[in-house]
C-alpha positions in Angstrom: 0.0 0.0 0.0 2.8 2.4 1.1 4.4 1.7 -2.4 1.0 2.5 -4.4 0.8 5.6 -2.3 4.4 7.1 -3.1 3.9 6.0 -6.7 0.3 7.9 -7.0 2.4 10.8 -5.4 5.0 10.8 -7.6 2.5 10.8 -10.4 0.7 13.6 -9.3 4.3 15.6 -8.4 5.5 15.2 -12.3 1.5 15.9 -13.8 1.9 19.3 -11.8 5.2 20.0 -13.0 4.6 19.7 -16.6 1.1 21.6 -16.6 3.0 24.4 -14.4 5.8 24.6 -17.1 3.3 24.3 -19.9 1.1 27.1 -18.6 4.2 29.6 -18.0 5.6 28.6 -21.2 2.5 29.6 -22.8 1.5 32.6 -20.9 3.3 35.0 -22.6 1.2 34.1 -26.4 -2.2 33.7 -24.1 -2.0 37.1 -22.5 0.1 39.1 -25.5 0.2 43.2 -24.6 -1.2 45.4 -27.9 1.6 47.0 -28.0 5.4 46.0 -29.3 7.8 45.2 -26.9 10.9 47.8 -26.3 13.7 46.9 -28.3 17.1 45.6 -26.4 18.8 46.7 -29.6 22.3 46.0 -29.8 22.3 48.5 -32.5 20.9 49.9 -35.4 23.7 47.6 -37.5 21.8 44.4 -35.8 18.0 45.4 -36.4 15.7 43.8 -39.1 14.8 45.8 -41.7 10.9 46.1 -43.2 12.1 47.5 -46.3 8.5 47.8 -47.8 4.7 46.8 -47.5 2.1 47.0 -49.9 -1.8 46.5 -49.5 -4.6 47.4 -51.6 -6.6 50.7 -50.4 -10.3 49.0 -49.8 -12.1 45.8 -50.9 -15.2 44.6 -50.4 -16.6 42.7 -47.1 -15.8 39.3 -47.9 -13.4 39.3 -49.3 -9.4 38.3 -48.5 -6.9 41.1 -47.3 -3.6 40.5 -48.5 -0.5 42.7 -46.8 2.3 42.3 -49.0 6.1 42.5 -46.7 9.3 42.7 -47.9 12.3 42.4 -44.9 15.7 41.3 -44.0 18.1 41.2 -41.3 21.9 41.9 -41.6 22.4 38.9 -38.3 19.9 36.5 -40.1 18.5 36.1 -37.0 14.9 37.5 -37.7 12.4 35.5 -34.9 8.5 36.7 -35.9 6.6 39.6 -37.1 4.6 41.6 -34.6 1.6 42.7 -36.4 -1.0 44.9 -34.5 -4.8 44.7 -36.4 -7.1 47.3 -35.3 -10.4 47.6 -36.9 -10.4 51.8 -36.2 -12.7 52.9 -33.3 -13.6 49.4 -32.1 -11.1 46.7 -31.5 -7.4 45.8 -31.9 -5.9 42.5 -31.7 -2.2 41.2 -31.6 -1.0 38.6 -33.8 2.3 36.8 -34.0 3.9 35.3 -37.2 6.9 33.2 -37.0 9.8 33.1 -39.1 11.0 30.4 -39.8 14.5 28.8 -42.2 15.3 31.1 -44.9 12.7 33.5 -43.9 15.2 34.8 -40.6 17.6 36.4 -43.8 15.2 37.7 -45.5 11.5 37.4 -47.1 8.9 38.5 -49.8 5.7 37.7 -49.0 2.0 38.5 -48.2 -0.3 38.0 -44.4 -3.6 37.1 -45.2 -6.6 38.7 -42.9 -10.5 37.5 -43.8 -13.3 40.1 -44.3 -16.7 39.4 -43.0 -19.3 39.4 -45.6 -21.9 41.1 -42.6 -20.3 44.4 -43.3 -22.9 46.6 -45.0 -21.5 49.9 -44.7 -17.9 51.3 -44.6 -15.3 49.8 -41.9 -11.4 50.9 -41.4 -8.7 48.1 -40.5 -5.1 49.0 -40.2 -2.3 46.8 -40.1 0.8 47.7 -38.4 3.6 45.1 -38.5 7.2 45.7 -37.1 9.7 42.5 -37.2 11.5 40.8 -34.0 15.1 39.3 -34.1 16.3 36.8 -31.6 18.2 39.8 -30.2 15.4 41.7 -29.2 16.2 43.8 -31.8 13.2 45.7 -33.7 12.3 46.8 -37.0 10.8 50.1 -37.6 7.0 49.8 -38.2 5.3 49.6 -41.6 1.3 50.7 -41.2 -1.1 49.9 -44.3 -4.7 50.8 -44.4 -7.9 49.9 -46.3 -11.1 50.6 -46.2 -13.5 47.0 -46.5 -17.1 48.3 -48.1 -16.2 49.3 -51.5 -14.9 47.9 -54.6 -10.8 46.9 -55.1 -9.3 50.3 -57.1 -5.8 49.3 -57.3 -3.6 46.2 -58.8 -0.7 44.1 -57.8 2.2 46.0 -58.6 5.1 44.1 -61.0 7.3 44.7 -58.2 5.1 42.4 -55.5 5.0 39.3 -57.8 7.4 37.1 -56.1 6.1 38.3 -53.1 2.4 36.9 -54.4 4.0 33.7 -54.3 5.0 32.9 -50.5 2.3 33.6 -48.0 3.8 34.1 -44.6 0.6 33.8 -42.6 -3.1 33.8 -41.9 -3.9 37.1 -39.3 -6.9 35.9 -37.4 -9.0 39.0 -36.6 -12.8 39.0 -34.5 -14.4 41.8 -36.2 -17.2 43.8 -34.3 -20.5 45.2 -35.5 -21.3 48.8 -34.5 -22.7 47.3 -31.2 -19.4 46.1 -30.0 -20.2 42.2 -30.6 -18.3 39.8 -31.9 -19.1 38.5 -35.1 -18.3 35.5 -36.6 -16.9 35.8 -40.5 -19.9 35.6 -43.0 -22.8 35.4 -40.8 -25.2 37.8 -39.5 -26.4 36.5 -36.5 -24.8 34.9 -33.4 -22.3 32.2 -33.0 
């Protein structure tokens, strides 16, 4: 009996210690701050560079966002990009991105982000994405803008085409309806 006991103890001791460590490793993506964190910059020779973005100006609810990035870092250490999503005067939410292989040197590609069809009238999401090395390093912030509710006016530029090719990322986004609720993409009523 005394063996069973220390055994069942044991067991519990090592089920505790792995949820504990599970549940601090985690903590910092479950409760993520809105805004960047302060660069520990080594120096402005060691930070990522964003060295261009691209989105289309406004699209229709429904459709697909895409946020075209082009970046590099001189240390080839780039970790994830830090991308803020605000829909403007109701919510903001803070997505991370990894990088991953040949994408800590450099990148070309394009985040996704989904409309909701339920939009009737004009709505405002911004984007702002800064990238994060392994060094803490930060790159300055790149901010695109469109307005979902009216039809696509611009093209894919010649220069974004390799970029059109990789997609980094899907942004997932709650949008809210003028009441403050949550809606669920491409329905009009509750969950």
């Amino acid at each position: 009996m005394r063996a069973f006991q220390d055994k069942h103890r044991f067991v519990k001791f090592v089920f505790v210690s792995v949820a504990f460590l599970m549940l601090t490793g985690c903590a910092p993506f479950a409760m993520m701050p809105v805004e960047a964190p302060q660069s520990q910059a080594v120096g402005p020779a060691h930070a990522p560079v964003i060295e261009d973005g691209f989105a289309v100006s406004s699209l229709w609810g429904g459709q697909t966002w895409r946020v075209f990035l082009r970046g590099s870092d001189p240390d080839g250490d780039m970790s994830h990009l830090w991308v803020v999503v605000t829909q403007l005067g109701k919510h903001t939410e803070t997505e991370i991105i990894p990088l991953r292989g040949r994408n800590q040197m450099e990148f070309a590609g394009f985040l996704t982000l989904d409309t909701p069809s339920w939009i009737r009238s004009w709505e405002f999401v911004r984007v702002e994405v800064r990238i994060r090395d392994r060094g803490g390093n930060l790159s300055d912030k790149v901010t695109l803008e469109a307005r979902i509710g009216s039809p696509t006016r611009e093209g894919l530029p010649s220069e974004w085409a390799d970029a059109a090719q990789y997609h980094l990322g899907v942004l997932f986004f709650q949008f809210q309806d003028d009441n403050g609720n949550g809606m669920p993409f491409g329905r009009k009523g509750r969950f």
